[in-house]
C-alpha beads as a LAMMPS data file, in Angstrom:
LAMMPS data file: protein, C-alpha beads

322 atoms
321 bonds

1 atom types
1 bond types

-500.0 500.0 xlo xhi
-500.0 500.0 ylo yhi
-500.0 500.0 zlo zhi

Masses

1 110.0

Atoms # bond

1 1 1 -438.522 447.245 80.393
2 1 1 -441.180 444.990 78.795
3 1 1 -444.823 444.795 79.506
4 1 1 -444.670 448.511 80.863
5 1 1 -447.829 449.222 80.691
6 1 1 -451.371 449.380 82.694
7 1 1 -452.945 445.737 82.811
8 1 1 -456.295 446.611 83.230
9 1 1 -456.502 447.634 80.041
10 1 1 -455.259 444.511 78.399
11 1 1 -457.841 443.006 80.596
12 1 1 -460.197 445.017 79.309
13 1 1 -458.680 443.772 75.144
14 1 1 -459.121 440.289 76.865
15 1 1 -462.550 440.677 77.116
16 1 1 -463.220 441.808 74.127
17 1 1 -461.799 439.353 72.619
18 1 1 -463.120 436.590 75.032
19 1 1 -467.070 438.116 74.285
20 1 1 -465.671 438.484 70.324
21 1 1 -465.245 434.337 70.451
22 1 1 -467.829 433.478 72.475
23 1 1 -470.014 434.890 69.455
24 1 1 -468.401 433.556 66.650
25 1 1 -469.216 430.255 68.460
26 1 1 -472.249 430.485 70.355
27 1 1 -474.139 427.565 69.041
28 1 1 -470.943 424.960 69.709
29 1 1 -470.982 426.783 73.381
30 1 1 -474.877 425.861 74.059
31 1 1 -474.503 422.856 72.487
32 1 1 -471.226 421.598 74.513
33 1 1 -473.106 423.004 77.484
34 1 1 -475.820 420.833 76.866
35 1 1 -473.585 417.442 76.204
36 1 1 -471.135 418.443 78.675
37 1 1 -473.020 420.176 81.559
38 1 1 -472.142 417.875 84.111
39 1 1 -468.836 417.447 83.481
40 1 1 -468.511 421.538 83.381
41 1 1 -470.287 421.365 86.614
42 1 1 -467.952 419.052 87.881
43 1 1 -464.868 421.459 86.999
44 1 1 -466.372 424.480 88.235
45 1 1 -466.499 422.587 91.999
46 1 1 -463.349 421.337 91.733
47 1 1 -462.187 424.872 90.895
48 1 1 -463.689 426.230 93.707
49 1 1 -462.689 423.447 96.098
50 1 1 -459.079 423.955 95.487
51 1 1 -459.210 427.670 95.141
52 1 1 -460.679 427.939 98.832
53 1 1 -458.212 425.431 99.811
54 1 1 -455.495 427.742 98.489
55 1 1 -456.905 431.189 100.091
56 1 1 -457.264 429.250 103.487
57 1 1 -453.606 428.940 103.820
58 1 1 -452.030 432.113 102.575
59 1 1 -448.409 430.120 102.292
60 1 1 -445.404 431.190 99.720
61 1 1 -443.071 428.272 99.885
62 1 1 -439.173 428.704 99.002
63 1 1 -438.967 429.601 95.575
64 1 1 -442.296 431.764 95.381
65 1 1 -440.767 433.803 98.166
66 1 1 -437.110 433.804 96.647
67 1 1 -437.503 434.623 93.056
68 1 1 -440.947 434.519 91.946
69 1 1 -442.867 436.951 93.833
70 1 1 -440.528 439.925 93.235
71 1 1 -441.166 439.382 88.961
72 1 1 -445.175 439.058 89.881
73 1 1 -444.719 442.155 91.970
74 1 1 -443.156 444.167 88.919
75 1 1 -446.282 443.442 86.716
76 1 1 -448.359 444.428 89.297
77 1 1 -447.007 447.513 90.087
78 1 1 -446.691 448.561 86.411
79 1 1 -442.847 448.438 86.489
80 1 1 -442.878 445.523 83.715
81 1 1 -440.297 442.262 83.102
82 1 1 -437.532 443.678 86.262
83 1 1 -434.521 441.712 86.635
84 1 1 -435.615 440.618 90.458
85 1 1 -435.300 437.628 91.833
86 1 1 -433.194 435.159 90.107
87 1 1 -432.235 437.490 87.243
88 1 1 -432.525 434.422 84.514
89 1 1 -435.631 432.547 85.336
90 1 1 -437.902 433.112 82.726
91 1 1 -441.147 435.247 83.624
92 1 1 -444.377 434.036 82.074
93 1 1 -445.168 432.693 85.369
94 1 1 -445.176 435.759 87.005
95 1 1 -446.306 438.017 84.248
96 1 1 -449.805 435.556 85.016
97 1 1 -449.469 436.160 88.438
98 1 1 -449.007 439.521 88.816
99 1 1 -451.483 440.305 85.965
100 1 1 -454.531 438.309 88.006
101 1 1 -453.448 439.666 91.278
102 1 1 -453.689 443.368 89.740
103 1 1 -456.870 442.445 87.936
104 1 1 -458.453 440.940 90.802
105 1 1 -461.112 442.860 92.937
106 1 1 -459.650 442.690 95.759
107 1 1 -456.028 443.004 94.670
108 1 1 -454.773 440.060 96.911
109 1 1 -451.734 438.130 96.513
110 1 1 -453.134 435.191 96.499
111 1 1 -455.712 435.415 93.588
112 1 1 -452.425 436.039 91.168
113 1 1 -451.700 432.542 91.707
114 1 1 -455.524 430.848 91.740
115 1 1 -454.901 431.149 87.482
116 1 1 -451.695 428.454 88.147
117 1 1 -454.537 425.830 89.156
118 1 1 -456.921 426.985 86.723
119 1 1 -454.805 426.279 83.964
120 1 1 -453.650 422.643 85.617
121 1 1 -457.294 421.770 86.181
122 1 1 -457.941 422.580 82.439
123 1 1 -454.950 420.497 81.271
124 1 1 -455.968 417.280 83.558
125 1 1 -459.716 417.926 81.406
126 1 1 -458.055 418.312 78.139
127 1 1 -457.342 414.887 77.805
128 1 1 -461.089 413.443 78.169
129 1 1 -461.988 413.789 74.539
130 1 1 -459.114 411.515 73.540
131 1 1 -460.945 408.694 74.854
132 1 1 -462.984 407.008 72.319
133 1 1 -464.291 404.178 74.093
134 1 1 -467.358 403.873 75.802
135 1 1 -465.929 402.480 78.780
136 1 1 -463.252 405.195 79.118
137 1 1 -466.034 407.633 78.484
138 1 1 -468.142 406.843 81.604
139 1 1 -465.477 406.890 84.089
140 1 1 -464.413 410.232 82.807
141 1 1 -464.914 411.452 86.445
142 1 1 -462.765 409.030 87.967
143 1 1 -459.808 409.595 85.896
144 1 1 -459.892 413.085 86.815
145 1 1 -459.680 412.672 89.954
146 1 1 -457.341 409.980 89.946
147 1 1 -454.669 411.709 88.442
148 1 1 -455.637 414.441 90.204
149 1 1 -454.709 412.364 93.331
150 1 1 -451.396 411.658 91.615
151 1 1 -450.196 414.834 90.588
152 1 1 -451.954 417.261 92.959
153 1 1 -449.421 419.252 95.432
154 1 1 -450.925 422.562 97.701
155 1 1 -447.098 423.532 98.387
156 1 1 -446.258 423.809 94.687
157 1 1 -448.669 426.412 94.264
158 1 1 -447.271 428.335 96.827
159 1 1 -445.561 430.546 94.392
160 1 1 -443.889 427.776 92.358
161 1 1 -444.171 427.185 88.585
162 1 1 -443.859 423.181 88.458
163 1 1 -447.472 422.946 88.156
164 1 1 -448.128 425.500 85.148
165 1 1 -444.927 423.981 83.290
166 1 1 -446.593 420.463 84.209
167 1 1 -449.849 421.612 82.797
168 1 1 -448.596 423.422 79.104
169 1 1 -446.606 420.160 78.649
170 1 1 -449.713 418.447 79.339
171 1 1 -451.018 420.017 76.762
172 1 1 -448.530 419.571 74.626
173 1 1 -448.488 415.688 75.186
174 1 1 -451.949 415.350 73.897
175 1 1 -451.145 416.997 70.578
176 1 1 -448.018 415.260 70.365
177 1 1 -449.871 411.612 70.690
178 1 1 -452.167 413.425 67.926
179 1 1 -449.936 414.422 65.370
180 1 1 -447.980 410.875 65.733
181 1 1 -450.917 408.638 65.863
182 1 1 -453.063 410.424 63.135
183 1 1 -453.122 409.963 59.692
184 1 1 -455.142 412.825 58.586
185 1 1 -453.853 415.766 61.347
186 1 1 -455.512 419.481 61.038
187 1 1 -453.277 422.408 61.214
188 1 1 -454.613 423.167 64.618
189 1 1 -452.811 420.146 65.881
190 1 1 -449.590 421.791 64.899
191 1 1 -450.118 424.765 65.764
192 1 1 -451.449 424.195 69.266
193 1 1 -448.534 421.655 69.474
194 1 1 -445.540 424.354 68.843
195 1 1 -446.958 426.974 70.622
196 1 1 -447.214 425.273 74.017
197 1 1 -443.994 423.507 73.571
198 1 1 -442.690 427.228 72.660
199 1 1 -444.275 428.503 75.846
200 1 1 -442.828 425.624 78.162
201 1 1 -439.550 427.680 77.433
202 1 1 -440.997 430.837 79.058
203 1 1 -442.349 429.030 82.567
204 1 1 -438.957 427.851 83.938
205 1 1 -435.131 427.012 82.426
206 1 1 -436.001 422.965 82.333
207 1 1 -438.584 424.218 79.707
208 1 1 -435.688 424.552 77.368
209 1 1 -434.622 420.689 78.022
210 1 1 -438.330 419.203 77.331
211 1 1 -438.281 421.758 74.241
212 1 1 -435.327 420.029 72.692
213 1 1 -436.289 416.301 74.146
214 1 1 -439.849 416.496 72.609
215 1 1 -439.470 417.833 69.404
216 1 1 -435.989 415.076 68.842
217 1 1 -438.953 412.591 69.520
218 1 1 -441.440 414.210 66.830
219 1 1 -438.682 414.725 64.542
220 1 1 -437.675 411.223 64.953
221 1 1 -441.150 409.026 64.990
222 1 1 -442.172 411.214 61.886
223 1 1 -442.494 409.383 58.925
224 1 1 -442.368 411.535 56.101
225 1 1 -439.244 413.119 54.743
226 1 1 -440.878 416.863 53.949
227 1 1 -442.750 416.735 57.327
228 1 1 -439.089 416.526 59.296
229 1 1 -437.828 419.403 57.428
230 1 1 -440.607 421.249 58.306
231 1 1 -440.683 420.190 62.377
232 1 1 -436.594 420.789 62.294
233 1 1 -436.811 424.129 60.543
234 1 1 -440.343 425.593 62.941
235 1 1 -438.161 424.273 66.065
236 1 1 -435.305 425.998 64.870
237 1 1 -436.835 429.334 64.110
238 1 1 -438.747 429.021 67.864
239 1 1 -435.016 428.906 69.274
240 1 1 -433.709 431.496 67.696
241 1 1 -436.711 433.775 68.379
242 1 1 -436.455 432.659 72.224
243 1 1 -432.836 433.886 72.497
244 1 1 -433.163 436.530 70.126
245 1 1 -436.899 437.649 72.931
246 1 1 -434.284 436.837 75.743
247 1 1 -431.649 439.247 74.775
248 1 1 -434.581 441.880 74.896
249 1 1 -435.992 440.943 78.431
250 1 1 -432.583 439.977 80.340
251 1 1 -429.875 441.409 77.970
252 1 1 -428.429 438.175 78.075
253 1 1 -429.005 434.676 77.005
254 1 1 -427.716 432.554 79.508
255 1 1 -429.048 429.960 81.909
256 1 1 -428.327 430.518 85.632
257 1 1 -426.145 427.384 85.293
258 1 1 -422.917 426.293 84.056
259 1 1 -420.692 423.722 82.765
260 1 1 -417.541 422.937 84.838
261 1 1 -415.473 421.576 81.680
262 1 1 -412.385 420.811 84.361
263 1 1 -415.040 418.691 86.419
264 1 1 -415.500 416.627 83.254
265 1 1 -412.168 415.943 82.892
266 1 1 -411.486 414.208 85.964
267 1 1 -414.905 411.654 85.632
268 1 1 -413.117 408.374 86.784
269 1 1 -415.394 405.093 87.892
270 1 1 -415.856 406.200 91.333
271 1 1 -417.326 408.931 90.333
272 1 1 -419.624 407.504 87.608
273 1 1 -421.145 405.266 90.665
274 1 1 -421.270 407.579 93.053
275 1 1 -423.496 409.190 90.200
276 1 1 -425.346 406.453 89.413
277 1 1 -426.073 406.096 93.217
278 1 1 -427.377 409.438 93.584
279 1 1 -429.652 409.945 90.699
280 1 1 -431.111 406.413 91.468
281 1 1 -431.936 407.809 95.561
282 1 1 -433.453 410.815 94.012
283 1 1 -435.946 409.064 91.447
284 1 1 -436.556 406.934 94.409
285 1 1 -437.693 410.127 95.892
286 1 1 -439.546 411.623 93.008
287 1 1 -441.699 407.913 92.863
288 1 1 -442.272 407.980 96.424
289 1 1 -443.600 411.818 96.695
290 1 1 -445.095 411.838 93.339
291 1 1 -446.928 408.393 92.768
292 1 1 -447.814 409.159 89.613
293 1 1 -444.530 407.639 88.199
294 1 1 -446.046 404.172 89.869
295 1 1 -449.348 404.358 87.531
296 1 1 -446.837 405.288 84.674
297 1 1 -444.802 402.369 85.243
298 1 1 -447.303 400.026 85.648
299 1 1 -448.744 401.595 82.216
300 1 1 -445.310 401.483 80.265
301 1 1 -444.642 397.968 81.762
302 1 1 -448.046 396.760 80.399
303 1 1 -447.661 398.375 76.789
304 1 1 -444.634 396.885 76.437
305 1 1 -446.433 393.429 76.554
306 1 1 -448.573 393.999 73.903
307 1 1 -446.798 394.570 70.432
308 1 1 -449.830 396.595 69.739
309 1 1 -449.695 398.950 71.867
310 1 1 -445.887 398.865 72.278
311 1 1 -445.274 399.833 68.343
312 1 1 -448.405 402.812 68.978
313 1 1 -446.479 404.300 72.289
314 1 1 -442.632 403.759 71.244
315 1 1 -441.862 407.065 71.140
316 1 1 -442.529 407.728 74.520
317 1 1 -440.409 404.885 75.789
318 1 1 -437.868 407.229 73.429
319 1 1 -438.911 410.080 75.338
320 1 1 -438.325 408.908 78.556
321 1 1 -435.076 407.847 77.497
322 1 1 -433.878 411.158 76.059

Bonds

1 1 1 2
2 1 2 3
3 1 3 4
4 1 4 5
5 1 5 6
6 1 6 7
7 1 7 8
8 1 8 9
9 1 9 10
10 1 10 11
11 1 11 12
12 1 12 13
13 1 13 14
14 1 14 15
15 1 15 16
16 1 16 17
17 1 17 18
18 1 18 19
19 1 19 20
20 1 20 21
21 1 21 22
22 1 22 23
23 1 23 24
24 1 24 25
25 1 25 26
26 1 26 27
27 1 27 28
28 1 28 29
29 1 29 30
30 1 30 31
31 1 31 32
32 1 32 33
33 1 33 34
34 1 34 35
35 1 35 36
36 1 36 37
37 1 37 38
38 1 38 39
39 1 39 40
40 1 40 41
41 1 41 42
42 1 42 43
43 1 43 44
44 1 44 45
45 1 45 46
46 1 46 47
47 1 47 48
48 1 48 49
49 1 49 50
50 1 50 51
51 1 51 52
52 1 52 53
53 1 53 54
54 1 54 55
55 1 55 56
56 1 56 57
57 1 57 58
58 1 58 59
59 1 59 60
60 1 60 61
61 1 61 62
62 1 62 63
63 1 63 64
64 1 64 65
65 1 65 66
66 1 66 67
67 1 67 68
68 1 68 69
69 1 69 70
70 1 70 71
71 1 71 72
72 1 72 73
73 1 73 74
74 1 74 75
75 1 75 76
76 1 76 77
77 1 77 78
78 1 78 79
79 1 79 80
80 1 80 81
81 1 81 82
82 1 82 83
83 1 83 84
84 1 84 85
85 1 85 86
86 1 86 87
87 1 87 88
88 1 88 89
89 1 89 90
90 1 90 91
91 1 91 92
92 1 92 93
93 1 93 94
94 1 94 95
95 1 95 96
96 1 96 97
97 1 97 98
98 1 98 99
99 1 99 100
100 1 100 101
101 1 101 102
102 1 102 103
103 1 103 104
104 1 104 105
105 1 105 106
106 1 106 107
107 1 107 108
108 1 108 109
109 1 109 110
110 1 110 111
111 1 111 112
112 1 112 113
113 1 113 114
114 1 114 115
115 1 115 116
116 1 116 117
117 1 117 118
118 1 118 119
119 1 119 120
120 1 120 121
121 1 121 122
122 1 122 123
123 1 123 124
124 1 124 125
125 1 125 126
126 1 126 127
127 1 127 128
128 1 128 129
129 1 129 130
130 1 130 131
131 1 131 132
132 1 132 133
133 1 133 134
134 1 134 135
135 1 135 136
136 1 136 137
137 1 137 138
138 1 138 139
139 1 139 140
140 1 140 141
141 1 141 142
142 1 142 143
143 1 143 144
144 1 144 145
145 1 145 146
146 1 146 147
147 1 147 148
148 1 148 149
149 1 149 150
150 1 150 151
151 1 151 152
152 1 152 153
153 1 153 154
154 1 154 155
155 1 155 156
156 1 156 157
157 1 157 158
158 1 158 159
159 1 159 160
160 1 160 161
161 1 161 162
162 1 162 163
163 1 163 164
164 1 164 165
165 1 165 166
166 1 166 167
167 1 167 168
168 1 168 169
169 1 169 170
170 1 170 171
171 1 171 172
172 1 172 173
173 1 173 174
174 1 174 175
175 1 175 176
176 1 176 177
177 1 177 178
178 1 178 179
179 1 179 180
180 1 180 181
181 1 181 182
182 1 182 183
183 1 183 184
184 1 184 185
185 1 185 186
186 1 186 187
187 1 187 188
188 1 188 189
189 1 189 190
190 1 190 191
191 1 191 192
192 1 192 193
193 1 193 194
194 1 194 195
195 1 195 196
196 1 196 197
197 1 197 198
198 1 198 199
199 1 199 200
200 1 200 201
201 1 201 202
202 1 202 203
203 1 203 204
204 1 204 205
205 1 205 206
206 1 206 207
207 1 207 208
208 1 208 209
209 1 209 210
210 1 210 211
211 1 211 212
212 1 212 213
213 1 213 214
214 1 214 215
215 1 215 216
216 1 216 217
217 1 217 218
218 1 218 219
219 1 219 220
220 1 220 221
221 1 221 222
222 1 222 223
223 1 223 224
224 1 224 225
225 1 225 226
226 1 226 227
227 1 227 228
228 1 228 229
229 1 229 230
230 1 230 231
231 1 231 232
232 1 232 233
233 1 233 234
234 1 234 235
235 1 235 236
236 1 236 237
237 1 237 238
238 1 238 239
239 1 239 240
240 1 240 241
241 1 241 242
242 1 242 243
243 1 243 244
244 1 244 245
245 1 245 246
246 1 246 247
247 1 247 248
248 1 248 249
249 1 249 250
250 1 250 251
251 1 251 252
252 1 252 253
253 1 253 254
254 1 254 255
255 1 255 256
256 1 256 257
257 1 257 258
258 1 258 259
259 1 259 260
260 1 260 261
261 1 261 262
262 1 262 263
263 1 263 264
264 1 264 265
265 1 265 266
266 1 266 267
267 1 267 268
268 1 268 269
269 1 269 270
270 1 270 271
271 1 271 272
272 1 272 273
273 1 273 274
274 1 274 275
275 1 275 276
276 1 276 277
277 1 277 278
278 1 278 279
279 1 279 280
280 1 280 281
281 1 281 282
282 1 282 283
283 1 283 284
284 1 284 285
285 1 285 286
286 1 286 287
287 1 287 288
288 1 288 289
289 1 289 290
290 1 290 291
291 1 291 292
292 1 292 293
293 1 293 294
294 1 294 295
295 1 295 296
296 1 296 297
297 1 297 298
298 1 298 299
299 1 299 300
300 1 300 301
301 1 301 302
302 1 302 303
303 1 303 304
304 1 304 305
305 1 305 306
306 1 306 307
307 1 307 308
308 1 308 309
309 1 309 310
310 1 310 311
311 1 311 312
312 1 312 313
313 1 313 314
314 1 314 315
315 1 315 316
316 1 316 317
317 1 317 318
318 1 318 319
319 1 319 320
320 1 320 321
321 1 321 322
């Protein structure tokens, strides 16, 4: 058992190391206060908003109430990682959950989950300082809630973990469209960039599919011969150190799915359209219940116009692709 232990006192480490940083940087704090006080003020009351929205409707959809809330239910009872649930699904998720729910005042359910929309409200904000021009820069507000309109879904934060895998890989876009774009890139950049692509593999399994598919594409667009090395070798080291952690908290490493090798062998035509057919219905789907895949098109259609822009966002046509 992992993570045996009594959270309120890593809450209590939390906050001492929460009050430690808020020292060490208490003039940038007052002065991004003062240049960014609306904007904060903005985030707090969309916070709130969505947070009320959430405790109105005290709702765990399938998978919260099938796998998830069993894991979050171990942390909060001080019984650590349990093999509840679906035995492989990965359990960052829940540690969150049940470590806010224990931590809360009131010890509610409900409150576990309120730091799954936190976190996706912080990764839609993330992206404002990439704009640089002015325009961009006074219609912050609208592109929040824009793709907030886009993205947004009550149900999946009804014990789900799309939304918290959406957000870290979020995240990890940004610093992605840093380190290719950038000619002079800090180490933050990298390091921020490999540890939320790490984490994506500790939310759910597809984690380990955009681990592999976004660090192909870094590997790929990078330029410089030594830099590869390095990307290959730090990607390779996080794998091993995933399945080597996921020995320890499951005592296996394996996926909850498998490969039906005599399936493969009988792939004929038929098959390959019937295939074709039903991965095209479901994207349909996907576009028509998420929308934001119409913006993105319309985006990706547009850059590909302009040689610009096309030869600045290749790699995510690459991306998509993979």
């Amino acid at each position: 058992t992992l993570f045996n232990f009594n959270l309120n006192y890593l809450l209590f480490i939390n906050f001492l190391i929460a009050f430690l940083f808020l020292c060490l940087n208490f003039s940038k704090n007052i002065n991004f206060i003062r240049n960014s006080g609306k904007l904060l003020f903005f985030f707090s009351i969309l916070n709130i908003s969505l947070f009320s929205g959430i405790a109105n409707e005290l709702i765990l959809y399938w998978d919260g109430l099938a796998h998830w809330i069993f894991k979050a239910s171990g942390y909060f009872q001080g019984l650590g990682t349990v093999s509840t649930g679906q035995a492989s699904y990965p359990h960052l998720g829940s540690f969150l959950w049940g470590y806010f729910w224990k931590n809360s005042i009131i010890e509610k359910e409900y409150v576990g989950r309120l730091i799954f929309l936190f976190i996706y409200l912080s990764a839609l904000f993330s992206l404002l300082n990439i704009f640089k021009d002015q325009t961009l820069k006074s219609h912050k507000v609208i592109f929040i809630i824009l793709i907030l309109l886009l993205t947004y879904d009550k149900q999946l934060f009804g014990g789900y973990q799309d939304h918290l895998l959406f957000s870290i890989l979020l995240i990890n876009s940004k610093f992605l469209f840093i380190i290719i774009n950038s000619k002079n890139i800090r180490l933050f950049s990298f390091f921020i960039y490999f540890i939320s692509i790490f984490v994506s593999l500790w939310i759910k399994q597809e984690g380990f599919v955009y681990f592999v598919i976004v660090n192909i594409t870094l590997i790929f667009f990078e330029k410089r011969i030594i830099n590869r090395y390095i990307y290959l070798i730090t990607s390779s080291l996080l794998l091993i150190l995933y399945f080597y952690l996921k020995t320890i908290f499951n005592s296996h490493v394996g996926f909850d799915q498998s490969i039906n090798f005599e399936v493969l062998s009988k792939i004929d035509l038929n098959f390959l359209i019937f295939l074709f057919k039903e991965i095209s219905f479901n994207i349909f789907v996907a576009i028509w219940k998420y929308p934001i895949w119409i913006l993105i098109i319309i985006c990706m259609t547009m850059l590909a116009l302009d040689k610009k822009f096309f030869n600045k966002f290749r790699y995510v046509y690459f991306l998509l692709i993979l």
